[in-house]
C-alpha positions in Angstrom: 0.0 0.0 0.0 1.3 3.3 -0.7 2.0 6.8 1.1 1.2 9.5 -1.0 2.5 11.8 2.0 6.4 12.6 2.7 7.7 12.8 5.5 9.8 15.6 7.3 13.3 15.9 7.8 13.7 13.5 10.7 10.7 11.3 10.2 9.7 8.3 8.4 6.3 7.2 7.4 5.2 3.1 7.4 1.9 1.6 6.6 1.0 -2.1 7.6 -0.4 -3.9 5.2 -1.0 -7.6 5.3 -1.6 -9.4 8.6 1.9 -11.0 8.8 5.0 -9.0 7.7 4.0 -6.5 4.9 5.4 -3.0 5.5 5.7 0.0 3.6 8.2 2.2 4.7 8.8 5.9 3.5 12.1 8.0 3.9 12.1 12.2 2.8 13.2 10.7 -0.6 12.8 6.8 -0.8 9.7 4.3 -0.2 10.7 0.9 0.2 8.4 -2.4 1.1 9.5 -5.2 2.8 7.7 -8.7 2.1 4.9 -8.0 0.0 2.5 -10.3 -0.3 -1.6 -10.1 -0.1 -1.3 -6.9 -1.7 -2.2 -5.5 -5.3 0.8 -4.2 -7.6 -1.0 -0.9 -8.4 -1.4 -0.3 -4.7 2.0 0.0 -4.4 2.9 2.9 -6.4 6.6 5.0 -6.6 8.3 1.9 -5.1 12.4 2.3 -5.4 13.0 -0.9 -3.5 11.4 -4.4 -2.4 13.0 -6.5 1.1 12.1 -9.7 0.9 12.9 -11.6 4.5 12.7 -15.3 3.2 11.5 -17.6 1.2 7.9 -18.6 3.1 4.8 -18.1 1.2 3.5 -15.0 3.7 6.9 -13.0 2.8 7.5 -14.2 -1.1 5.5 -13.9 -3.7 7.7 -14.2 -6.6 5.0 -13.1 -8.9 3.6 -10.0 -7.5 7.5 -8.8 -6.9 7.5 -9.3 -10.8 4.6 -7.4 -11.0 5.7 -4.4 -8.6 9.1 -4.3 -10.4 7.6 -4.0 -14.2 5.7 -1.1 -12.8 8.2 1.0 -10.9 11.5 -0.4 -12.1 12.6 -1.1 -8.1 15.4 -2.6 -7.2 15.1 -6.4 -5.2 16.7 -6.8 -2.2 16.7 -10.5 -0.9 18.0 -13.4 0.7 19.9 -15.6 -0.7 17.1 -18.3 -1.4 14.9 -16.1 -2.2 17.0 -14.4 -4.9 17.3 -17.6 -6.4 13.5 -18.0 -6.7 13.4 -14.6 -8.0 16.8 -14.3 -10.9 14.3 -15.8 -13.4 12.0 -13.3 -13.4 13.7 -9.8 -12.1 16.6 -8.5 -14.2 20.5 -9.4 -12.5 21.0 -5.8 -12.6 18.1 -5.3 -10.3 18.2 -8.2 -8.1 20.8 -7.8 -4.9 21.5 -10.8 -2.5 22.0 -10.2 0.6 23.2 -12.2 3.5 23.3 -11.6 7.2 26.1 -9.1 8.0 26.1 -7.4 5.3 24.8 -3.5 4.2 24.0 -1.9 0.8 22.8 1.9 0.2 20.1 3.2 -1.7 21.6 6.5 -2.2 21.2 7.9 1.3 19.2 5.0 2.9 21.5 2.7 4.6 19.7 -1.3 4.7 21.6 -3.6 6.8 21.2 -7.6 6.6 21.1 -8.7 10.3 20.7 -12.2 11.4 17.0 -13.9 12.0 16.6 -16.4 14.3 13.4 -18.3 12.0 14.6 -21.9 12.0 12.0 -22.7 9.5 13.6 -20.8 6.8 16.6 -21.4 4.6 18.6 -18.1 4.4 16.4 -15.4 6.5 17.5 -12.1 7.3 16.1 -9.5 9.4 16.4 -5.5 7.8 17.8 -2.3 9.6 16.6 0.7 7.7 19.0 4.0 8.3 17.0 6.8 6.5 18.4 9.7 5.1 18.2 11.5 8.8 19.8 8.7 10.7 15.3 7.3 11.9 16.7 3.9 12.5 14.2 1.0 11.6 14.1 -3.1 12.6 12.4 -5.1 10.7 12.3 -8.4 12.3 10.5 -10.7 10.2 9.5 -13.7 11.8 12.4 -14.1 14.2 12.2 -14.9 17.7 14.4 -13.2 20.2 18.2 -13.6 20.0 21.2 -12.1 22.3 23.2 -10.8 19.9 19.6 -8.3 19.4 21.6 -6.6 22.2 24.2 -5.5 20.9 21.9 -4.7 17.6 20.3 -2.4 19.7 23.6 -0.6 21.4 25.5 -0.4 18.5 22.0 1.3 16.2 19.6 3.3 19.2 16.5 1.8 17.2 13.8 4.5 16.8 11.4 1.8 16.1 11.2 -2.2 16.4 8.5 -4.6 14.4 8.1 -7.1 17.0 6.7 -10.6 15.4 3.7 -11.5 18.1 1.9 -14.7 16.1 1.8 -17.0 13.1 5.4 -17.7 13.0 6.4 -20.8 14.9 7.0 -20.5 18.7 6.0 -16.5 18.3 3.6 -14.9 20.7 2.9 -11.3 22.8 5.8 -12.7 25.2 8.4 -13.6 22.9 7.8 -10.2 21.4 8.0 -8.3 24.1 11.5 -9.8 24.4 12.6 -8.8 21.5 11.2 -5.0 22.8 13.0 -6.0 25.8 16.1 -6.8 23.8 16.3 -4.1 21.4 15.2 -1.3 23.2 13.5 1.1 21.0 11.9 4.3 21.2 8.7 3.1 19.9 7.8 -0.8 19.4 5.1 -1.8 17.0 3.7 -5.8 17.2 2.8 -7.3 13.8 2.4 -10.7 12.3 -0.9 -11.4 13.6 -4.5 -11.6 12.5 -5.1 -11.5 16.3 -6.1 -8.4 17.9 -5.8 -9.9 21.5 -2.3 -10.7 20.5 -1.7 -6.6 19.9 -3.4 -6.2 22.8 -1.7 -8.7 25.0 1.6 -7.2 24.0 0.8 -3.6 24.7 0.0 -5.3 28.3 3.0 -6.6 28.9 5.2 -3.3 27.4 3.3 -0.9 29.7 4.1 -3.1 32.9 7.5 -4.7 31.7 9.3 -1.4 29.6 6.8 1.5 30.2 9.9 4.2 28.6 9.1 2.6 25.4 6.3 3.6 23.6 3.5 0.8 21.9 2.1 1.4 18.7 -0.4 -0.9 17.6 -1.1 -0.4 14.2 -4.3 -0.9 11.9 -3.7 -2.1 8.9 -3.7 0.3 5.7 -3.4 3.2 8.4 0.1 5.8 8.2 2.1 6.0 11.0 4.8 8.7 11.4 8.0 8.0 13.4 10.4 10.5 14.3 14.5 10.0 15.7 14.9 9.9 19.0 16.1 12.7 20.5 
């Protein structure tokens, strides 16, 4: 889904807009969307790049990424198995692998591959987003909590965290609230739920376990605003 709006210096926008991982995520001059699927391609409009997590069928969907790209000319960013499912249908100079550890730049928006702790998958990575203002973004994908999320979180100061809640194997309200717990963000926002009393349950359990950080429950299709902490 698209944002139509741009944000100010210091801000980025996001929209939510499946019910697992599907986020659209606009910098002052860049839109990126991470793991599009349950979407249509003309919904996404002015797209400069696509994330794509892993390989399951709620993060890939190697034909509507086709789609997306024919009709903005993006550039793919993916996993390694993913970009394998996906060099037969988006051009090689368009298609970027990534593995965890490593960082590319779309112009001035920094996206660093981090490590995902989602035995299910083959090759998943989790996304930090640097915009151009230094709003610092952690997409976690399906992963469940991992110590080395510590020293994500000292070495980055995370603005904002996606915490995975549901769906995903051994992920609930608690195990996100450890990631929260973990990565210590200005602002933590739960997704990958069709569950409302999962969003609910793990606004509970921020307010009493990390009341300093602040929950954002979001609807889906809505735009959210974030700005860097200060």
């Amino acid at each position: 889904m698209s944002v139509e709006k741009t944000p100010a210096k210091n801000e980025v926008l996001f929209v939510w807009f499946n019910n697992y991982t599907g986020v659209t995520l606009k910098t002052p001059t860049k839109t990126l969307v991470i793991d599009p699927v349950d979407v249509k391609p003309r919904d996404l409009k002015n797209v400069d790049a696509i994330l794509i997590s892993h390989e399951h069928y709620d993060h890939l969907d190697q034909s509507l990424v086709s789609e997306i790209h024919k009709l903005t000319q993006c550039m793919v960013v993916a996993d390694p198995t993913s970009s394998k499912r996906l060099q037969n249908v988006i051009p090689s100079e368009k298609l970027h692998e990534v593995q965890q550890g490593s960082e590319m730049k779309i112009d001035g928006v920094s996206v660093k591959a981090e490590k995902c702790n989602h035995p299910a998958a083959a090759t998943p990575v989790s996304f930090i987003i640097t915009s151009e203002d230094d709003v610092k973004v952690f997409h976690t994908t399906d992963s469940l909590p991992f110590p080395e999320m510590a020293t994500i979180s000292e070495r980055e100061k995370l603005d904002v965290t996606f915490c995975t809640v549901g769906i995903a194997a051994g992920a609930s309200p608690e195990t996100g609230l450890d990631i929260a717990r973990l990565t210590k963000p200005k602002v933590a926002v739960p997704y990958h739920t069709g569950s409302t009393a999962d969003l609910k349950k793990f606004a509970e359990l921020l307010k009493k376990e990390l009341p300093k950080v602040t929950c954002l429950i979001p609807e889906l299709g809505t735009i959210y605003q974030i700005s860097k902490r200060t």
